[in-house]
C-alpha positions in Angstrom: 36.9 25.7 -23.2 37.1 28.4 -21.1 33.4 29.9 -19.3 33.2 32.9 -18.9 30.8 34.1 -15.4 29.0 37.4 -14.5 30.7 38.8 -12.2 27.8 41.1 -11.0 25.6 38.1 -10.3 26.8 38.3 -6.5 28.2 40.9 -4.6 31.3 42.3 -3.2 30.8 43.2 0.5 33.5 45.4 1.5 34.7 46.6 5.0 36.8 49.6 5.8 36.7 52.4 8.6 38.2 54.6 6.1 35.7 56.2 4.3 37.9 57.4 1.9 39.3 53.6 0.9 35.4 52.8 0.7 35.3 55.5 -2.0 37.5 54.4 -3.5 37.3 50.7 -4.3 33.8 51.5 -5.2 34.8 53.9 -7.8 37.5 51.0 -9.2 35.5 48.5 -9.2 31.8 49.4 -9.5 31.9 48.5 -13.3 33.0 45.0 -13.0 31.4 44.2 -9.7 28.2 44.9 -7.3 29.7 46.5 -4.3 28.0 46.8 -0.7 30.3 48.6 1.3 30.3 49.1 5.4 32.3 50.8 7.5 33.2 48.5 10.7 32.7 44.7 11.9 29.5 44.8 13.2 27.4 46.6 10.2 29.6 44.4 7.7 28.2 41.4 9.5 24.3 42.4 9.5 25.1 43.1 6.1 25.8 39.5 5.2 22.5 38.3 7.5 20.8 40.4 5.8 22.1 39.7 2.4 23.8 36.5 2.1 22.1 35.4 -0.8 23.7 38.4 -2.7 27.2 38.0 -1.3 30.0 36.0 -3.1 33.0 38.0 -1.3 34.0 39.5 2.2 36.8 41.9 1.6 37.7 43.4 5.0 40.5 45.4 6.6 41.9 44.0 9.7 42.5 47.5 11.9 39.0 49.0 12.6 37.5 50.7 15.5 35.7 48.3 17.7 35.9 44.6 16.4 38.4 43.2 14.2 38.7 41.8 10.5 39.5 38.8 11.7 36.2 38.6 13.8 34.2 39.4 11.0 35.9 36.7 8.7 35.3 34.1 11.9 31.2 35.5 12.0 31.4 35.3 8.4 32.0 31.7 7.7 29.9 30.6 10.9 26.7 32.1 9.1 27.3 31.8 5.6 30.5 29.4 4.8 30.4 29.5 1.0 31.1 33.4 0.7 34.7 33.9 -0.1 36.9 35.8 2.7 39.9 38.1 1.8 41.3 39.6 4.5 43.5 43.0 3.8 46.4 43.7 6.2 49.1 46.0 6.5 53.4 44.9 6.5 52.6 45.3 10.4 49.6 43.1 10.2 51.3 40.2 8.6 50.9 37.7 11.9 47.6 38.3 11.5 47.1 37.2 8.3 48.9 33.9 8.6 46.5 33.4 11.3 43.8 33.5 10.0 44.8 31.4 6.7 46.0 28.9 9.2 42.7 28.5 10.7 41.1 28.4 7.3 38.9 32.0 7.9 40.0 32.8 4.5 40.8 32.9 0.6 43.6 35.2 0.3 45.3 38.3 2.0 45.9 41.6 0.3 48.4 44.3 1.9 47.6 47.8 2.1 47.5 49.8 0.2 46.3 48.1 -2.7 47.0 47.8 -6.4 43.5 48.3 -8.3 45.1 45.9 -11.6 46.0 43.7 -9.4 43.5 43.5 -6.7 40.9 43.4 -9.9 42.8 40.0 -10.9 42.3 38.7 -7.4 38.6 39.5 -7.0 38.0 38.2 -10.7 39.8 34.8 -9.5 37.6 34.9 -6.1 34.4 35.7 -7.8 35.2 32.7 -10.6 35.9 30.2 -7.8 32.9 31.4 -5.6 30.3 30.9 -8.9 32.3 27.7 -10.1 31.8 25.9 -5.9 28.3 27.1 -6.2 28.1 25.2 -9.4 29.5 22.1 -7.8 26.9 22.4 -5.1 24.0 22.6 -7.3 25.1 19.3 -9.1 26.0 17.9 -5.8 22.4 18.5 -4.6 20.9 17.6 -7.8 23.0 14.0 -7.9 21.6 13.7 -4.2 17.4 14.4 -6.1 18.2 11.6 -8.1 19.1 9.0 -6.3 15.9 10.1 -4.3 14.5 9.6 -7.0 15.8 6.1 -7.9 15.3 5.2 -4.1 12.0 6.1 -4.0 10.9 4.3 -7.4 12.6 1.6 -6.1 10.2 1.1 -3.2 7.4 1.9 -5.4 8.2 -1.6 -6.9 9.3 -3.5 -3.7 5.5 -1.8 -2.8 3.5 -3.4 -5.7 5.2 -6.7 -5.2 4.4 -6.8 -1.9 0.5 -5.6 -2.0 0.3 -8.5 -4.9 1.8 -10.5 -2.7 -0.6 -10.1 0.3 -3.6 -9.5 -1.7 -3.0 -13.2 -3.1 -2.5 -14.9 0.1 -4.4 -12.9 2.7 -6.9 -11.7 0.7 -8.0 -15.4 0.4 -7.7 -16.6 3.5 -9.7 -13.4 4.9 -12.9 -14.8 2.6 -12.6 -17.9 4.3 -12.5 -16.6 7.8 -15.3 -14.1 6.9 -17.4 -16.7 5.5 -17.3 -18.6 8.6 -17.5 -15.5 11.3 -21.0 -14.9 8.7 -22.7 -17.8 9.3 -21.8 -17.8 13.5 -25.0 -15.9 14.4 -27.0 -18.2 12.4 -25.9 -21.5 14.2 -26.0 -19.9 17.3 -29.6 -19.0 16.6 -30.0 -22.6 15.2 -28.6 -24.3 18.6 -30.5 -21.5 20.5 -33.9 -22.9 19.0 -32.6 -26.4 20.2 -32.9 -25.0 23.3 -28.8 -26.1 23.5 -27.3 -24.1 26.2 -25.2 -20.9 24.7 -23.2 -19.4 27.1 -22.3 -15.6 27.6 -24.6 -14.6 24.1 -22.9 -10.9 25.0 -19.5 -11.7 24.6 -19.9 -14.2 21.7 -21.8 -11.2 19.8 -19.1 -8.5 20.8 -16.4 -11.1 19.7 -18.3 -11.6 16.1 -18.5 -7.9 16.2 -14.5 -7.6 16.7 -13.5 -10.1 14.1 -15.5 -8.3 11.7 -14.2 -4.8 12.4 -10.4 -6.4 12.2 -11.4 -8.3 8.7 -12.6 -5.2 7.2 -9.8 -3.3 8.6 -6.9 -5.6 7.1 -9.0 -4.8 3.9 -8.4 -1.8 4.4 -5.0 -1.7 4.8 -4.7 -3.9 1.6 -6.6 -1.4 -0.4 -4.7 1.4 0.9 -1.0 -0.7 -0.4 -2.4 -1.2 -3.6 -3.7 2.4 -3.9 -0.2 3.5 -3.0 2.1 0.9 -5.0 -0.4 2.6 -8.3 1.8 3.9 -11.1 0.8 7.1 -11.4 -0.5 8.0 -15.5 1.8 11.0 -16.0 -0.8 13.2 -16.7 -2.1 15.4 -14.9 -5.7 16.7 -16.4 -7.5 17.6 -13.7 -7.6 21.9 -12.6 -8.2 22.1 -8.9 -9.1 24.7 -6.6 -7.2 24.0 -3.0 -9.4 25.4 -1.1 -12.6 24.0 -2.3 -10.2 20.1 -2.2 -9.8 20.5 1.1 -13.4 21.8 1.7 -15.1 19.1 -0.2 -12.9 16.3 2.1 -13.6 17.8 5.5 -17.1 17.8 4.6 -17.2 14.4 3.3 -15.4 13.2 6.7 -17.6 15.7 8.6 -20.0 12.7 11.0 -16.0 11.0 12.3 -14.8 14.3 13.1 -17.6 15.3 14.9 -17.3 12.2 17.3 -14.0 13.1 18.4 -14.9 16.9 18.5 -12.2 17.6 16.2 -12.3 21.0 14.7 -10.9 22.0 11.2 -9.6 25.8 10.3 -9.3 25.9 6.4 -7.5 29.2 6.2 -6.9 28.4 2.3 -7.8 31.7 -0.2 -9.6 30.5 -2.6 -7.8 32.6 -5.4 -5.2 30.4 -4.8 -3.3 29.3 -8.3 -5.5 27.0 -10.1 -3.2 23.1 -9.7 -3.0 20.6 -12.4 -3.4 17.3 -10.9 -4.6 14.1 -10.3 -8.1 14.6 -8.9 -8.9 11.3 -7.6 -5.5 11.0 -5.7 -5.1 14.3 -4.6 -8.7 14.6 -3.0 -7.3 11.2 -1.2 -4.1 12.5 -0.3 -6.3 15.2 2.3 -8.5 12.6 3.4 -5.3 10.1 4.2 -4.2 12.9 6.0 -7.0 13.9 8.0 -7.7 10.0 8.6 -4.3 10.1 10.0 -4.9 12.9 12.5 -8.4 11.3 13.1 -6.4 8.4 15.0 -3.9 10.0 15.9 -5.3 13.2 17.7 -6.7 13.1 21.1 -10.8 14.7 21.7 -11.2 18.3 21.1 -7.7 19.1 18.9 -7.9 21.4 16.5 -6.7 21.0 12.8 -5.7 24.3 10.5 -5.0 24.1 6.7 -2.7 27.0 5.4 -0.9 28.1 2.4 1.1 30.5 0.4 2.9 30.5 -3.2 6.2 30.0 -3.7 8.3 30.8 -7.3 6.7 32.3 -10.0 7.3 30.5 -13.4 8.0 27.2 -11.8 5.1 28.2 -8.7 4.8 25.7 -6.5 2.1 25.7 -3.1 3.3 25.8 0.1 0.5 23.9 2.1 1.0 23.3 6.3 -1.4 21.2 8.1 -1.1 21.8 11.6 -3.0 20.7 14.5 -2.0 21.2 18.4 -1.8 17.6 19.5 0.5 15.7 21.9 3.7 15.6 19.0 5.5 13.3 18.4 9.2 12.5 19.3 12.3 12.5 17.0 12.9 9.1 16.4 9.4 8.7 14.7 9.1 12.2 12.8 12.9 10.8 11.3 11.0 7.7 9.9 7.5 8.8 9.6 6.9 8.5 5.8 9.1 5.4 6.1 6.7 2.2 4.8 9.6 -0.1 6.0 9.9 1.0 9.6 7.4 -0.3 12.1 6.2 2.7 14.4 5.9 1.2 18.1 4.3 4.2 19.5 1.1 4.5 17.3 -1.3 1.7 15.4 -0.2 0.5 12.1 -2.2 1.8 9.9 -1.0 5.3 10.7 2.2 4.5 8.4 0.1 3.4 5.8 -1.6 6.4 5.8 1.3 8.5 5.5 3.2 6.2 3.3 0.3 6.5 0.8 0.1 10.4 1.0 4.3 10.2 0.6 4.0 8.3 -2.8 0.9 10.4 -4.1 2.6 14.3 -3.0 6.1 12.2 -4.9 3.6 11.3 -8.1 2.4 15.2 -8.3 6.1 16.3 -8.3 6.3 17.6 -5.1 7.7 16.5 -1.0 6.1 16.1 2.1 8.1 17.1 5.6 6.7 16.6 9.3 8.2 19.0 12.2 7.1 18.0 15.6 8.0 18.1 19.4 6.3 16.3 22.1 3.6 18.6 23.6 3.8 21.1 20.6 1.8 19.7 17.9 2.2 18.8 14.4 3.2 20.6 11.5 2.9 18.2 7.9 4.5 20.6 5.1 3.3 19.9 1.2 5.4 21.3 -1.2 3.4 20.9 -4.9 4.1 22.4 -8.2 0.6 24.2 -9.3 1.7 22.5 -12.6 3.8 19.8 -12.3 6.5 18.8 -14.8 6.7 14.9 -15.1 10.0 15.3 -17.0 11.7 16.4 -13.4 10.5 13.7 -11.7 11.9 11.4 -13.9 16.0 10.5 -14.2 17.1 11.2 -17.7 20.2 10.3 -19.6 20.9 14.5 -19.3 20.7 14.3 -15.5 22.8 11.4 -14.8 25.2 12.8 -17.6 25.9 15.9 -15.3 25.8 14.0 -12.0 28.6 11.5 -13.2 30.5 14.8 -14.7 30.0 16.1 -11.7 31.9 13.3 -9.5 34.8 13.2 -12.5 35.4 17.1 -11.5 35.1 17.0 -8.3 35.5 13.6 -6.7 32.9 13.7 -4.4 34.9 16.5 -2.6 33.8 19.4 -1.3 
């Protein structure tokens, strides 16, 4: 069946130094098309920086004052690839045209003068192929969401297996070991009373001391596995106010921050959109994150929460967390959210942590990115529907329908 596009959804950009010919083609064409029109190389090309969203096709002449066509059509695909190129030439021109289709700088070559009829068939055909490649894409990108999506409920499982797993066997052992570091002081008081001879009482006490702290911090670790491995309900009841969410959990972690002198900006409005969520994971998605920073940052960083709205009927929140530590190199931003990849440069937990807040920002619908350099700080982005549709997170029939349709008409090609 044949579909039939709007050809007005994107724009014709065209390029002459002849005012007149500018004129012109808008007059012809202005019905069936938007038209932006310029009249040499360079304002043609801030045009398309400045408007490559609305662009589907560069028509330019090749003789102009100053640069060329063909420099345009080589700027062109360097900053936005997917506009279509058509390159008009004179008889004279005609080396230049083959030139530039042999380097592949563009769609087709018209001579001048043109034929409105015909030159309205050739646009029509440009336009069609520019809206049915940007179709491709979207299905492309959308194929690539879900098998995300299938990767990442894949680990969920592998997760849950695993904490079981542990929980079962180390859990158990960790009672056993506990249990015996418990009763320590008391024999060595026992034996002490004997008057038996205990040697080095300090170090014994700080060792007890240790083996504790380690115990309870395995634990820890457990209940942070499990916590993330949690199939999430669906449902998302709870109306939140950012700004207050984030409030509440520096306050709550307000004595650990104050030992390391570690001072939070919340620069959150609080007429932020109202979010549907979770409220006892998202609360501990901020204090994951903070926790994270807590070990992380060295004395006296500083931490700032900020935000803005993105979309409007499917809105989704923006939300940075910056702080101005030491960064972090490439190799570990590439894998930070990674549970399976053991970071050298840090302590364990810290991927725990993260891995948790990955899984819980995933369960609300949304992403989490990290930017960093060394000596620049850290940036972790939150993108999070205010409402978020379960449907999208989950892989229907209708979304693997169109991916697989998508590989039959395409092949995986671009």
């Amino acid at each position: 069946m044949e579909t039939h596009y709007d050809h007005k959804q994107f724009a014709i950009l065209y390029v002459d130094d002849e005012e007149l010919s500018l004129k012109n083609f808008a007059r012809a064409f202005s019905d069936e098309f938007r038209i932006f029109t310029a009249n040499n190389a360079k304002d043609g090309l801030k045009l398309i920086a400045d408007k490559q969203a609305e662009i589907g096709i560069l028509m330019t002449d090749q003789k102009m004052p100053g640069e060329k066509g063909t420099w345009l059509l080589e700027r062109a695909r360097e900053l936005a690839p997917r506009i279509i190129r058509v390159l008009v030439t004179a008889h004279t021109d005609f080396s230049d045209a083959i030139e530039a289709i042999n380097t592949g700088a563009i769609y087709r070559y018209i001579n001048k003068p043109w034929e409105p009829e015909q030159l309205e068939v050739t646009l029509k055909q440009a336009m069609d192929f520019f809206l049915v490649q940007r179709e491709r894409d979207q299905l492309l990108q959308e194929k690539m969401e879900a098998l995300r999506q299938l990767m990442v409920a894949d680990r969920l499982v592998s997760l849950g297996m695993l904490t079981a797993g542990l929980s079962h066997h180390i859990r158990n052992a960790l009672v056993t070991v506990k249990t015996f570091m418990d009763l320590a002081p008391a024999k060595m008081q026992e034996e002490k009373a004997n008057a038996a001879v205990v040697r080095h009482p300090e170090f014994w006490s700080d060792y007890h001391h240790s083996v504790l702290s380690q115990i309870d911090r395995i634990n820890n670790l457990l209940k942070e596995l499990w916590v993330a491995s949690e199939k999430s309900s669906g449902q998302f009841p709870d109306p939140v106010n950012l700004h207050t969410v984030v409030a509440e959990t520096v306050e709550s972690l307000k004595p650990a921050l104050a030992a390391k002198n570690l001072q939070v900006e919340n620069q959150l409005a609080p007429d932020l959109p109202t979010m549907h969520v979770e409220r006892s994971r998202f609360q501990r998605l901020f204090e994951l994150l903070l926790r994270e920073e807590l070990a992380s940052l060295p004395a006296g960083s500083q931490i700032t929460f900020s935000a803005r709205v993105v979309g409007d009927a499917k809105a989704e929140i923006q939300l940075q967390i910056t702080d101005n530590g030491p960064g972090l190199s490439p190799e570990t931003v590439q894998h930070l959210f990674d549970p399976f990849m053991v970071r050298s440069d840090t302590p364990s937990e810290h991927g725990i942590y993260l891995m948790a807040c990955f899984f819980i920002v995933h369960q609300h619908g949304g992403r989490i990115e990290a930017a960093s350099q060394p000596g620049q700080g850290t940036t972790f982005t939150l993108h999070i529907p205010v409402n978020p549709d379960r449907s999208g997170r989950e892989l229907g029939q209708g979304m693997l329908q169109k991916s697989r349709i998508g590989e039959q008409l395409w092949g995986g090609t671009r």
